[in-house]
C-alpha positions in Angstrom: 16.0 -15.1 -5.0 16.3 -15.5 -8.5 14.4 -13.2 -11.0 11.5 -15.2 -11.9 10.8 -16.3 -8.7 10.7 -12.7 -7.1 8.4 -11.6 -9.7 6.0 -14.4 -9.5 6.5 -14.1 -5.0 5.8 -11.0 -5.8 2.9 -11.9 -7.9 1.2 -14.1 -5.3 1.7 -11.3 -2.4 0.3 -8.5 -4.0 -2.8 -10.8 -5.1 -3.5 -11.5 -1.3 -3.1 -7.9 -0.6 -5.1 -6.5 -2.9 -8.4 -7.1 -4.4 -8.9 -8.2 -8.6 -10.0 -4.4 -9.0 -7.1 -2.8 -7.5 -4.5 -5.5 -8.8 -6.5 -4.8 -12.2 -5.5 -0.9 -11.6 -2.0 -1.0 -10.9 -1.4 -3.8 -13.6 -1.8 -1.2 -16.3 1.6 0.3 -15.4 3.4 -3.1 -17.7 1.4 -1.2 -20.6 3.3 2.0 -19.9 6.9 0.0 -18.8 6.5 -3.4 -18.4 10.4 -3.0 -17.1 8.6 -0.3 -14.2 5.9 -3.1 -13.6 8.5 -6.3 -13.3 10.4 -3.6 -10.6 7.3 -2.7 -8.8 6.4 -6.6 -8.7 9.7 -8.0 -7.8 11.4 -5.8 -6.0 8.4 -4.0 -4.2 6.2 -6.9 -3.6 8.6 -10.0 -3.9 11.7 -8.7 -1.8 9.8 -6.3 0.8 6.2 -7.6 1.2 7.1 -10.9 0.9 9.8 -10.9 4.0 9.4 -12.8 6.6 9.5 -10.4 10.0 6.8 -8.3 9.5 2.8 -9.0 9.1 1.2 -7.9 6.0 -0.8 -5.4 8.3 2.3 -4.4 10.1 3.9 -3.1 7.2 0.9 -1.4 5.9 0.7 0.7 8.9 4.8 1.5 8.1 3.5 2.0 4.4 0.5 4.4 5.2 2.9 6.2 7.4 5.3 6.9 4.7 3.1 8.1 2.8 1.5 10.3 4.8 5.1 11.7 5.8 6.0 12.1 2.2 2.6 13.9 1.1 2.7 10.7 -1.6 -1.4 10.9 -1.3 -1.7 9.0 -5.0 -0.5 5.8 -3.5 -2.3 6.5 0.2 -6.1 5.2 -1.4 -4.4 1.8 -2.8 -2.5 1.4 0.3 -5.5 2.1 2.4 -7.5 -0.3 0.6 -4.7 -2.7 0.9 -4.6 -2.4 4.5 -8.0 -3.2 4.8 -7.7 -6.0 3.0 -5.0 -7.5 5.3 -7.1 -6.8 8.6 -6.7 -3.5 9.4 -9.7 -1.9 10.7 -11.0 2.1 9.5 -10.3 3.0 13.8 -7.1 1.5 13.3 -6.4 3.6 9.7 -7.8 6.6 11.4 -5.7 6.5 14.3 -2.9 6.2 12.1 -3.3 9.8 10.4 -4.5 11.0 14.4 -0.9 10.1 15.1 1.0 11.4 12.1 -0.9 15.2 12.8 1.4 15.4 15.4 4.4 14.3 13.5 3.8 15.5 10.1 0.8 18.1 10.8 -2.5 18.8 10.4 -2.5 19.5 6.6 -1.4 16.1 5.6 -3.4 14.4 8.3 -6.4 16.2 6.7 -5.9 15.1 3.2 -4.9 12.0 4.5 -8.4 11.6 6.6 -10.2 13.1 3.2 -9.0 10.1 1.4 -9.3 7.3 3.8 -12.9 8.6 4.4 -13.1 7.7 0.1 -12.3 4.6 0.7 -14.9 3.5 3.8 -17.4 5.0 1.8 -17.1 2.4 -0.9 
C-alpha cells in the first residue's frame, strides 16, 4: 500500500476505534515527532488494524493481552477504551485480566483491573 494511503487507512481506522477525545489525545504525539505519529498511523493503524482477518474487537482482546503481558499499563486505558468502542463489553474486558492472572500473575492482573475499573467509571 503505498504511503499516503496507509496513513490516511490508517487515519479512517483509528477514527472508528476511538472516540474525538482519545484520537485528540494521541494526536499530540505529531507535535513531539510528527515522523513517530505518521509511524504510529500507518504502520500501527493502517497495516495492522486495518487487515482483513481479524475483527476490530478481536484484535483488541490480542492488544489488551499484550499489554497486560508486557506490564505496558500507559497504553492499557486507551486500548480499553478502544475496545469498548468496538463492542467489547466491561465482563468481557474483565475476563480478560481474570485470564492473564493465571498467565502473567496477579500483580499485573491487579493494575490491570485498577485501570479498567478507570475507565467504566467514566
Amino acid at each position: 500500500m503505498e504511503k499516503n494511503n496507509r496513513f490516511d487507512s490508517g487515519l479512517s481506522t483509528v477514527k472508528k476505534m476511538v472516540s474525538q477525545e482519545a484520537f485528540e489525545n494521541i494526536s499530540g504525539m505529531k507535535n513531539i515527532s510528527p515522523d513517530f505519529w505518521e509511524m504510529i498511523v500507518a504502520f500501527g493503524f493502517g497495516d495492522v488494524y486495518a487487515r482483513e482477518g481479524l475483527s476490530f474487537d478481536k484484535r483488541e482482546i490480542i492488544t489488551i493481552t499484550s499489554l497486560i503481558t508486557q506490564g505496558a499499563f500507559d497504553q492499557l486505558e486507551f486500548h480499553i477504551r478502544a475496545a469498548l468502542n468496538v463492542g467489547l463489553t466491561e465482563n468481557e474486558i474483565k475476563e480478560i485480566i481474570i485470564q492473564c492472572a493465571a498467565y502473567v500473575g496477579f500483580p499485573k492482573a491487579v493494575q490491570a483491573m485498577l485501570i479498567a475499573g478507570n475507565v467504566f467509571e467514566k
